[in-house]
C-alpha positions as YAML, in Angstrom:
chain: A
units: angstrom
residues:
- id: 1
  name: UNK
  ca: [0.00, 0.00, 0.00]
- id: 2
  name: UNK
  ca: [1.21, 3.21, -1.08]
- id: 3
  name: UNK
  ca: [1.59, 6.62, 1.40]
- id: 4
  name: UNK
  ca: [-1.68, 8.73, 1.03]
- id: 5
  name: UNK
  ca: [-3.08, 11.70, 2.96]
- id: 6
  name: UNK
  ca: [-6.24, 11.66, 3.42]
- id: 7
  name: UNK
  ca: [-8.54, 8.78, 3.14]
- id: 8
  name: UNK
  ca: [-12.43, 8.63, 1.75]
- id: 9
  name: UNK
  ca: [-14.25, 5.79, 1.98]
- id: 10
  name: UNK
  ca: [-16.85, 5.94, -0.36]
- id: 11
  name: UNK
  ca: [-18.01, 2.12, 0.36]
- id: 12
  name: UNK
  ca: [-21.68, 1.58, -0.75]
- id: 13
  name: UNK
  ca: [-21.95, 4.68, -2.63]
- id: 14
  name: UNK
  ca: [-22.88, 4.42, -6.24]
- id: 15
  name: UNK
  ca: [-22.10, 6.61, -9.45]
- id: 16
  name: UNK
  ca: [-21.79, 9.81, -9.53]
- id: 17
  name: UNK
  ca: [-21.31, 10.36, -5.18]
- id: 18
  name: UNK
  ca: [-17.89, 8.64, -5.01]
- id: 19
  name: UNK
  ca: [-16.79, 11.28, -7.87]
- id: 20
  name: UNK
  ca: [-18.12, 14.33, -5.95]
- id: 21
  name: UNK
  ca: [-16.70, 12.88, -2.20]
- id: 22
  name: UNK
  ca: [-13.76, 12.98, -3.91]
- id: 23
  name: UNK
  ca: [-13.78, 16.13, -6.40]
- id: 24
  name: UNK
  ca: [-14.31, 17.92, -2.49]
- id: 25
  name: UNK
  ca: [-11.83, 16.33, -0.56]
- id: 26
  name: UNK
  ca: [-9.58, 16.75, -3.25]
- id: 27
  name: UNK
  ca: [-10.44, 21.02, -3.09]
- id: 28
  name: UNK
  ca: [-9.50, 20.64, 0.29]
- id: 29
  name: UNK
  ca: [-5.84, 19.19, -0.08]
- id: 30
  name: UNK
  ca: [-2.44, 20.76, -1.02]
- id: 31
  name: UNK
  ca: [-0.93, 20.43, -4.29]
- id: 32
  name: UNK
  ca: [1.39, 16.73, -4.27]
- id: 33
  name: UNK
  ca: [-1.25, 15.30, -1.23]
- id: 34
  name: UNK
  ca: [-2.12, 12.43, -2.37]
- id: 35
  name: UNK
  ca: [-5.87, 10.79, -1.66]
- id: 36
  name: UNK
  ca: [-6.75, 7.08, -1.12]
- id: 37
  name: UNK
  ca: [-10.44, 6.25, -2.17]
- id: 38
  name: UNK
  ca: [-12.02, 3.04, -1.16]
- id: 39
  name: UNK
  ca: [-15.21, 2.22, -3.54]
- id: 40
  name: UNK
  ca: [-17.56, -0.74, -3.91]
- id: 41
  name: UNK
  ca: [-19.48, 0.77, -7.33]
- id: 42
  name: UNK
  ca: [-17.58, -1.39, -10.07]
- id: 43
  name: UNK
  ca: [-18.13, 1.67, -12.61]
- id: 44
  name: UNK
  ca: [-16.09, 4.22, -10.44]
- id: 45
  name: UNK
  ca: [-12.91, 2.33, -12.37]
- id: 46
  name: UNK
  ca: [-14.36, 4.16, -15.45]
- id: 47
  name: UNK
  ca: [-15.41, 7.42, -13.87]
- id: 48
  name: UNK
  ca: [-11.81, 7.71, -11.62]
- id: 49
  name: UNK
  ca: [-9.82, 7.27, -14.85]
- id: 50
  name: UNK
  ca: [-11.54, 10.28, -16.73]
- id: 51
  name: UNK
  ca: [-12.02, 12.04, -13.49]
- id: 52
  name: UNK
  ca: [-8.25, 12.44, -13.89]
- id: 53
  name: UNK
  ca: [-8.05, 12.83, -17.25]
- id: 54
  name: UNK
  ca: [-10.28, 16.01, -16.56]
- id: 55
  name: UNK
  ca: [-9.17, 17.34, -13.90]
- id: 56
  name: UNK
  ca: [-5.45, 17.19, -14.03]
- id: 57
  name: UNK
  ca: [-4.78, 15.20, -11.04]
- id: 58
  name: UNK
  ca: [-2.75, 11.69, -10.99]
- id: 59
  name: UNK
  ca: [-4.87, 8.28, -10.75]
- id: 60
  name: UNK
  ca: [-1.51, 6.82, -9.32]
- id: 61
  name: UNK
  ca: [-3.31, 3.46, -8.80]
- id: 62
  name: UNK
  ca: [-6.58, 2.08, -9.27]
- id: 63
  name: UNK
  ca: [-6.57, -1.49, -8.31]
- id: 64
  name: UNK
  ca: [-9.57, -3.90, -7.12]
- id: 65
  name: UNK
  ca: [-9.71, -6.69, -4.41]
- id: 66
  name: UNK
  ca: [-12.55, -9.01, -3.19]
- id: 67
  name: UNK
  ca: [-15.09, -6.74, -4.67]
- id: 68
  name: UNK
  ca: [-13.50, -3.41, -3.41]
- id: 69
  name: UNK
  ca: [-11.90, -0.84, -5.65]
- id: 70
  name: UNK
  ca: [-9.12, 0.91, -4.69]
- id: 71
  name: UNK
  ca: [-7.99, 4.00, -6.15]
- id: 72
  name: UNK
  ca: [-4.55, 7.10, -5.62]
- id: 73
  name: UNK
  ca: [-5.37, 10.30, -6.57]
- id: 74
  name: UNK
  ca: [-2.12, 12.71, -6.47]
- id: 75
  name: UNK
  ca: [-3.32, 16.25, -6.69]
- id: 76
  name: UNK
  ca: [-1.27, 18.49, -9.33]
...
């Protein structure tokens, strides 16, 4: 497991709330902080990776494990 800053767990949340928990911790962070996201909504693999694309920000890892997605967002 990687070093993160803040951590959101967005567990049980489905498309599009584990986008916007994130989008506002995110506003709340330093540039280079880097945010750990724990979500069980299979399409927020999808909607992380253009999230960043969008936005700016790094998806430094998105991986998944016993029906949990996890996901490193390094602010720019």
């Amino acid at each position: 497991m990687s070093n993160f800053d803040v951590e959101l767990d967005a567990t049980g949340l489905n498309c599009p709330l584990p986008i916007l928990r994130a989008k506002k911790s995110l506003a709340g962070m330093d540039a280079g902080q880097v945010l750990h996201i724990i979500a069980t909504d299979p399409g927020s693999v999808k909607d992380f990776e253009a999230f960043s694309k969008q936005t700016g920000n790094d998806l430094l890892e998105s991986r998944e494990d016993e029906g949990k997605f996890f996901f490193l967002i390094k602010k720019s």
